[in-house]
C-alpha positions in Angstrom: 0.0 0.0 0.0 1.3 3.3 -1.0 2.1 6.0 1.4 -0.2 9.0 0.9 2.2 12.0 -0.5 3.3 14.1 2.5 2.5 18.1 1.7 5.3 20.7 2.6 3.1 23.2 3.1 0.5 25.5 1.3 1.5 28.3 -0.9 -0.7 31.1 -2.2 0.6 32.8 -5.8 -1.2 36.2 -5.9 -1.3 36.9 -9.1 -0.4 33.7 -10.4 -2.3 33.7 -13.7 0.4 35.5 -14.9 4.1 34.0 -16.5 6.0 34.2 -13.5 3.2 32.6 -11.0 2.5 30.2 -12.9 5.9 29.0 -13.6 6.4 29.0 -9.9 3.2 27.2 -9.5 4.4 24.5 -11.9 7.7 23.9 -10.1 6.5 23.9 -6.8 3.5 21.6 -7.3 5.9 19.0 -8.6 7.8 19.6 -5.4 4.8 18.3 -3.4 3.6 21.8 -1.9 0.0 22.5 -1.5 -0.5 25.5 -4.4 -3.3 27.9 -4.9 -2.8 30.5 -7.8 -4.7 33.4 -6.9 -6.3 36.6 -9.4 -9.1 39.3 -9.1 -10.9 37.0 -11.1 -12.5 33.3 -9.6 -12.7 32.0 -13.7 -9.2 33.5 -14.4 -8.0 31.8 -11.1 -9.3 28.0 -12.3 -8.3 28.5 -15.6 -4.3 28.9 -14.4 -4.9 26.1 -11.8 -6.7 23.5 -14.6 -3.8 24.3 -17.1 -0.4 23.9 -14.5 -2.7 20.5 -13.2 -2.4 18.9 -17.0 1.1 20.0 -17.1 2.5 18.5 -13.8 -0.6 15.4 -13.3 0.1 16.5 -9.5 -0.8 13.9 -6.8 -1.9 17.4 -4.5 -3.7 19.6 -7.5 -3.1 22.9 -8.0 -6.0 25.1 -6.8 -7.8 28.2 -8.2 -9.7 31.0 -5.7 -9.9 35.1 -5.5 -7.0 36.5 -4.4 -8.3 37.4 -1.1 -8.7 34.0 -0.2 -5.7 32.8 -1.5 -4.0 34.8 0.9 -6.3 33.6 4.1 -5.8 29.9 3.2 -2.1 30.0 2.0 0.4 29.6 4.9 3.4 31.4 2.5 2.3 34.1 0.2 3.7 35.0 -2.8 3.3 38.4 -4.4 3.8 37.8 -8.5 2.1 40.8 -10.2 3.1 43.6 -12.9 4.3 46.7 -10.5 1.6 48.6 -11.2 -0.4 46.6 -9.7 1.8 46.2 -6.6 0.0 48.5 -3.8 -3.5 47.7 -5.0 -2.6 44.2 -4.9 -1.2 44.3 -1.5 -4.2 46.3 -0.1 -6.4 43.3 -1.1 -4.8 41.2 0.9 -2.9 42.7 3.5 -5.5 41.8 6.2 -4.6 38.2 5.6 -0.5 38.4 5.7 -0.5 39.0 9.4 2.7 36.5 10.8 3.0 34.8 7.6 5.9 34.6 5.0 5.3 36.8 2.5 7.7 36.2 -1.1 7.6 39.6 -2.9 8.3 38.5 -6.6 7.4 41.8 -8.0 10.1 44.1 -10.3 9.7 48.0 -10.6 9.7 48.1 -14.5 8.3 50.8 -15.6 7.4 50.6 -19.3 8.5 51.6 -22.5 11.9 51.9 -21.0 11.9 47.8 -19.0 16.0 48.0 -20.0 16.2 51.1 -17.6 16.4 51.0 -13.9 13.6 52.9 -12.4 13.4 51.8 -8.3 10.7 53.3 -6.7 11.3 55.9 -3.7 10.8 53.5 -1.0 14.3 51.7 -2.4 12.5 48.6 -3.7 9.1 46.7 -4.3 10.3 44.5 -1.5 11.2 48.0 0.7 7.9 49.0 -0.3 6.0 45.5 0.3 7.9 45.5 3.6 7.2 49.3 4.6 3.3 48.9 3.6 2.5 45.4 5.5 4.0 46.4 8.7 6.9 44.3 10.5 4.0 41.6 11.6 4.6 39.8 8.1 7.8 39.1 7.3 8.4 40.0 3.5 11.0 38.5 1.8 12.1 39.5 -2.0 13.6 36.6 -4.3 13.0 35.3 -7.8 13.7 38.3 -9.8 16.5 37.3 -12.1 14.7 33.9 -13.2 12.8 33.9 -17.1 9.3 32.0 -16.3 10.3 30.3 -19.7 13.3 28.6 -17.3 10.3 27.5 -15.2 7.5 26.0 -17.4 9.6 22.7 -18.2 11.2 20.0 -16.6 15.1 21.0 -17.8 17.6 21.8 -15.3 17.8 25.8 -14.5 21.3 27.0 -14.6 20.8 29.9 -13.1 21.1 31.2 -8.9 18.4 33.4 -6.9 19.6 36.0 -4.2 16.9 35.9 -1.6 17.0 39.4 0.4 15.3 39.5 3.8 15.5 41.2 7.3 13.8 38.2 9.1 16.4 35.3 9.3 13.9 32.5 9.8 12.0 33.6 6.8 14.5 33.6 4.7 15.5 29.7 5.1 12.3 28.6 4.3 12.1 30.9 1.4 15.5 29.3 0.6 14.2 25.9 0.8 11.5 27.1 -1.5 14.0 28.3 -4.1 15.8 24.4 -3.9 11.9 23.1 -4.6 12.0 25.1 -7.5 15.4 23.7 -8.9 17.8 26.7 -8.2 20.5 27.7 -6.0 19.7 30.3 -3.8 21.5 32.9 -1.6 21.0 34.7 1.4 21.7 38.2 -0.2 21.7 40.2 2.9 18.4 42.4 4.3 15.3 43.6 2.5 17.0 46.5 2.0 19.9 45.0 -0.4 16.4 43.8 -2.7 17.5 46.7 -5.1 20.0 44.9 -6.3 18.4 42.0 -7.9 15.4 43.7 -8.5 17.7 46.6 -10.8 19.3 43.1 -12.5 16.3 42.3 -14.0 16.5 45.3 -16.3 20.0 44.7 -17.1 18.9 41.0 -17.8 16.0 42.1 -20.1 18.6 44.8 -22.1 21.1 41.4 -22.2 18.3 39.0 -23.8 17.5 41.9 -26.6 20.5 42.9 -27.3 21.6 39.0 -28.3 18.2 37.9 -29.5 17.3 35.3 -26.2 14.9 35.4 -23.4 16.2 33.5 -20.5 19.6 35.6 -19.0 20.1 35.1 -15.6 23.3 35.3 -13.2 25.3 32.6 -11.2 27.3 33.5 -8.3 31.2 32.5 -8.5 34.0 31.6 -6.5 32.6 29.8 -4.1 31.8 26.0 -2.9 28.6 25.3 -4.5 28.7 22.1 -2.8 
C-alpha cells in the first residue's frame, strides 16, 4: 500500500495567472507543496490552476480562488504581479499576511523603457511590500532574475536566486523554497539590499535583446557550490 504524498506546506501565488506565477506554480506543485494561484478573477484563477494541473498530473492539485482567499488559506504568500499593480494588490490582501511569509516576486519596470532602472522611492518593491504590511509579516524579495520560460519545463535551470530579507527564519524557508524550484539560492543580505536583484532584472532584459534570447540570468562565483 502506498504511502499517501506528505504536503510541505500551502503556498498562495497572488497573481499567479500571470508568466511568472504560474511557472512558480508548476515547479512547486511538482515539489509536493500545496499551491493555490490566486487573481481578481474566480474563472481567471481556475483557468491557471486546470492548465499547470495537466502539465504536472500533481498527486496534491493545484487550486484556483480570488486572491483574497488565497491569501487567508495560503500559509506562505507569494506576491507575483506587474508593478503597477503592486499597492493595490497588496491592499487586497494585506489583512490576511499577518505573521506569515510573505515572497515579494514583484520588479519595478516601468514601461517603455523595461532596460532602464527605475526603483521606486521607497528603495525597492520589497522595501515597499515590507514598509506597507507592517513588521508583523515578514516580506522577503527573491526570484527576480529567473525567465518563467526557465520554469514551465522540466530542464535543469542554470541559473542562482539572491533571496533578500530582514527576518532570518524567513529567509531559510524561502530558501528551501528556491531548492523546490530547482535553483540555487543565496542569502543576499536584508530587505534592504532587494534593489539589487530587483535593478538586475533590467540589465537581464537589455542582455536577452541585445543577443536575441529570453532566459539571461546570473550565477554566483568563486565559491563552494557544494
Amino acid at each position: 500500500m502506498e504511502t499517501p504524498m506528505q504536503i510541505k506546506s500551502t503556498i498562495s501565488i497572488i497573481g499567479g495567472t500571470g508568466k511568472e506565477g504560474k511557472g512558480l506554480a508548476y515547479r512547486w506543485a511538482l515539489a509536493g507543496h500545496s499551491v493555490i494561484i490566486g487573481s481578481r478573477v474566480i474563472e481567471k484563477a481556475e483557468e491557471a490552476a486546470t492548465e499547470i494541473n495537466q502539465l504536472t498530473k500533481a498527486v496534491i492539485p493545484v487550486r484556483g480562488m480570488v486572491n483574497e482567499e488565497a491569501a487567508k488559506i495560503g500559509e506562505i504568500i507569494a506576491v507575483s504581479v506587474p508593478y503597477v499593480a503592486h499597492i493595490p494588490t497588496l491592499q487586497v490582501i494585506k489583512g490576511n499576511c499577518t505573521g506569515k511569509i510573505v515572497i515579494d516576486v514583484c520588479v519595478p519596470l516601468v514601461p517603455p523603457k523595461v532596460t532602464k532602472v527605475q526603483m521606486p522611492k521607497d528603495g525597492s518593491a520589497g522595501q515597499e511590500a515590507q514598509n506597507y504590511l507592517g513588521l508583523e509579516c515578514k516580506v522577503v524579495s527573491a526570484f527576480h532574475n529567473i525567465s518563467y520560460d526557465r520554469l514551465l519545463n522540466n530542464e535543469p535551470i542554470d541559473c542562482d536566486v539572491l533571496v533578500c530579507g530582514s527576518d532570518k527564519d524567513a529567509k531559510r524557508v524561502v530558501l528551501e523554497l528556491v531548492k523546490d524550484a530547482g535553483m540555487r539560492g543565496w542569502d543576499a543580505g536584508p530587505i534592504e539590499n532587494s534593489v539589487i536583484p530587483e535593478g538586475l532584472t533590467s540589465v537581464l532584459i537589455g542582455i536577452n535583446k541585445q543577443f536575441g534570447v529570453v532566459a539571461s540570468g546570473i550565477q554566483i562565483t568563486g565559491v563552494n557550490k557544494d
